[in-house]
C-alpha positions as CSV (number, residue, x, y, z in Angstrom):
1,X,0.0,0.0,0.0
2,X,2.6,2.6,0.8
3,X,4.9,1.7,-2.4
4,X,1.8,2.2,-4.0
5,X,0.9,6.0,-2.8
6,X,4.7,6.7,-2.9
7,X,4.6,5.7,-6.8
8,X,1.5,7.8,-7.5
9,X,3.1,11.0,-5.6
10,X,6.4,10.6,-7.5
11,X,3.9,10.3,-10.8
12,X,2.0,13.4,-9.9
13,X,4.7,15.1,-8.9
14,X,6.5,14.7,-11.6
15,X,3.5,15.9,-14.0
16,X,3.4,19.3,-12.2
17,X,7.0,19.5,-12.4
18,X,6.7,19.1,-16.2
19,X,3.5,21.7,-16.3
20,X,5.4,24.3,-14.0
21,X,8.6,23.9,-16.6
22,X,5.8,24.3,-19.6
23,X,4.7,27.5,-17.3
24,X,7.7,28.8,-16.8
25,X,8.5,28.6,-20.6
26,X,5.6,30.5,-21.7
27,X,5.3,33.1,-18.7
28,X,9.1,34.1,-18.8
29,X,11.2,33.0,-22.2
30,X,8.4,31.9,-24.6
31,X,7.6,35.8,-26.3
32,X,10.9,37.5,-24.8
33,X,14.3,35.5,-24.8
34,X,16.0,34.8,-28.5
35,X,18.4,32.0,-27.3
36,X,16.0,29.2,-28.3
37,X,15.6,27.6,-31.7
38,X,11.5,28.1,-31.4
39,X,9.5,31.2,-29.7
40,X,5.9,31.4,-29.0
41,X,4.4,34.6,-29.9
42,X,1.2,36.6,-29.2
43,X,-1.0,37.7,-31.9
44,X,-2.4,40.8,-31.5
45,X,-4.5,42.2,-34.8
46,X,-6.4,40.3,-37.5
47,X,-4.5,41.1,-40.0
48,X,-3.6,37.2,-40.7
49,X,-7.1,36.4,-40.5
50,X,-8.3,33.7,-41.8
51,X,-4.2,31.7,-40.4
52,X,-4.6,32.8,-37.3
53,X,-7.3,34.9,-35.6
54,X,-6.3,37.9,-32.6
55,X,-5.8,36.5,-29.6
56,X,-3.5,33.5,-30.6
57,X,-0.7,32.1,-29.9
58,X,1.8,31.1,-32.6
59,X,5.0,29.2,-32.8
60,X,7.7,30.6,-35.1
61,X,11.2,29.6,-36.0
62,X,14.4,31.6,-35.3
63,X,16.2,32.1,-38.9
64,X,19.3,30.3,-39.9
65,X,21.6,32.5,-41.6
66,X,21.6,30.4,-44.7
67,X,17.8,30.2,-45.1
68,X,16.3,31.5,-48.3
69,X,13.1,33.2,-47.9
70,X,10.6,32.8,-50.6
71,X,7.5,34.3,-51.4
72,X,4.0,33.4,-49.7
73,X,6.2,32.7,-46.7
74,X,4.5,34.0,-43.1
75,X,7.9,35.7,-41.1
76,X,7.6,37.5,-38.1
77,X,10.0,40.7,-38.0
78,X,10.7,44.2,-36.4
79,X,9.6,47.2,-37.3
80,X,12.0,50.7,-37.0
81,X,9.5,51.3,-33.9
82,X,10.6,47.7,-32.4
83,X,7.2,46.5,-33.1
84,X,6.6,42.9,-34.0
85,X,4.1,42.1,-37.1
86,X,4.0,38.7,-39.0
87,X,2.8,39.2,-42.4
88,X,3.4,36.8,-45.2
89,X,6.4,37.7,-48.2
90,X,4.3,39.3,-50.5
91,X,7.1,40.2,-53.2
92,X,11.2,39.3,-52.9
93,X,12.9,41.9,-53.8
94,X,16.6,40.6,-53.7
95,X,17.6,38.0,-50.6
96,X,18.1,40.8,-48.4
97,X,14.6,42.6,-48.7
98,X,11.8,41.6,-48.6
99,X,7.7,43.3,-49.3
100,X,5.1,42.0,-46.7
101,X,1.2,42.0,-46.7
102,X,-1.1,41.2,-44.0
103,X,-3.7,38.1,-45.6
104,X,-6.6,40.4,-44.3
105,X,-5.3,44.1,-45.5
106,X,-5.8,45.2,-48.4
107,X,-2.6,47.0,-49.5
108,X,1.1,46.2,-48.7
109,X,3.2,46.9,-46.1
110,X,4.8,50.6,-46.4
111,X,7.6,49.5,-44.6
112,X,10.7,47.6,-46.5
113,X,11.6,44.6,-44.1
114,X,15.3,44.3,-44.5
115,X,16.7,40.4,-43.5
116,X,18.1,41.4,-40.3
117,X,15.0,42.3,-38.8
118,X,13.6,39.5,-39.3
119,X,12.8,37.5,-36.1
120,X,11.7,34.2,-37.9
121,X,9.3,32.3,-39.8
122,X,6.0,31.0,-38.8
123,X,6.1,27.0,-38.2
124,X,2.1,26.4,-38.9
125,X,1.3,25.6,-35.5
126,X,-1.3,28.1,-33.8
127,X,-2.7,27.6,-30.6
128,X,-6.0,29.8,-30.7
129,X,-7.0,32.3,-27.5
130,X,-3.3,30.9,-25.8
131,X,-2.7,34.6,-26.4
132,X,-5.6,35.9,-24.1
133,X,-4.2,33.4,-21.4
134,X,-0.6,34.6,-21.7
135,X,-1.7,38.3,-21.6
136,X,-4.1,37.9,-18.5
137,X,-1.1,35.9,-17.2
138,X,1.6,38.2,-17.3
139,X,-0.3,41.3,-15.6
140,X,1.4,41.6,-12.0
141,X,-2.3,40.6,-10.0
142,X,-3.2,37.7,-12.4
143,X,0.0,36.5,-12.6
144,X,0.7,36.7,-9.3
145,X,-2.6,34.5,-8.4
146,X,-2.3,31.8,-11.7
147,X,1.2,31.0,-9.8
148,X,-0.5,30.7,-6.8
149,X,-3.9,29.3,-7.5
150,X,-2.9,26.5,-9.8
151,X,-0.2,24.3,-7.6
152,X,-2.6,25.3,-5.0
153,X,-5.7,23.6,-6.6
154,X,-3.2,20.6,-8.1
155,X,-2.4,19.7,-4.4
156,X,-5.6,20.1,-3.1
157,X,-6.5,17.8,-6.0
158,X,-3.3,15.4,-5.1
159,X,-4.3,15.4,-1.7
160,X,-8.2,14.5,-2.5
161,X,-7.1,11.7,-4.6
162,X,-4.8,10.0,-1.9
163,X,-7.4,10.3,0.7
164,X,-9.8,8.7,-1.7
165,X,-7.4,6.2,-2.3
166,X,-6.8,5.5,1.2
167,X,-10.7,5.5,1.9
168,X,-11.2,3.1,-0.7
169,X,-8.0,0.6,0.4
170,X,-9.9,0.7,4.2
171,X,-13.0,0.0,2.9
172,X,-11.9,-3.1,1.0
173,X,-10.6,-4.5,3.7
């Protein structure tokens, strides 16, 4: 009996451990840091509408120095302003500049986007209203509670389930 609740602690345990690293990903490194080969990134406009809607999250590639960029490719990059905007390649203009367009605007970008600002290319994978979630979480209150409140409620959950258990082994004897 106890090898058996020891087994399911280190299981659950382990589970949150994983969830808090997911956590930790997306609250702190996900939409800042540049160190890692993938970032996740808010969308905050519909200008990609109908590929992903406002309020999504999407995962984009960091650029590899040799990759050539071809039209009707979706790249995230900086504006002069240090604004982020993913648009998809509307024109190539050599392999150093490049003309964008929203899917859902109806003219092109005014801005030239020049290689080096270009943070990377979108992977495909959108995970819709993520975006919301990650906004709401990174407010100082909200954040402040969602790190509270969720191991909180997981081991008030944990510690249902092994009195349960428990309950359940005493009654079957």
């Amino acid at each position: 009996m106890g090898d058996k609740m020891f087994n399911n602690i280190r299981i659950y345990a382990l589970r949150f451990t994983f969830l808090l690293g997911i956590l930790f990903y997306v609250l702190l490194l996900g939409n800042t840091n540049q160190f890692l080969p993938f970032h996740l990134k808010n969308v905050l406009s519909g200008s990609m509408e109908p590929v992903f809607s406002t309020g999504s999250m999407i995962l984009i590639k960091k650029l590899e120095a040799k990759e050539v960029l071809q039209k009707g490719e979706i790249i995230t990059f900086k504006t002069k302003d240090e604004i982020l905007i993913t648009h998809r390649i509307h024109e190539v203009l050599n392999n150093q500049t490049y003309r964008t367009k929203g899917d859902a605007n109806d003219g092109i970008d005014r801005e030239l986007v020049k290689r080096e600002n270009i943070v990377g290319s979108y992977t495909g994978l959108t995970i819709p209203f993520a975006g919301y979630l990650f906004i709401y979480i990174q407010s100082n209150t909200s954040s402040f509670l969602v790190l509270l409140i969720l191991p909180g409620l997981f081991f008030l959950y944990l510690a249902y389930k092994l009195l349960f258990q428990q309950a359940k082994a005493k009654i079957d004897y």
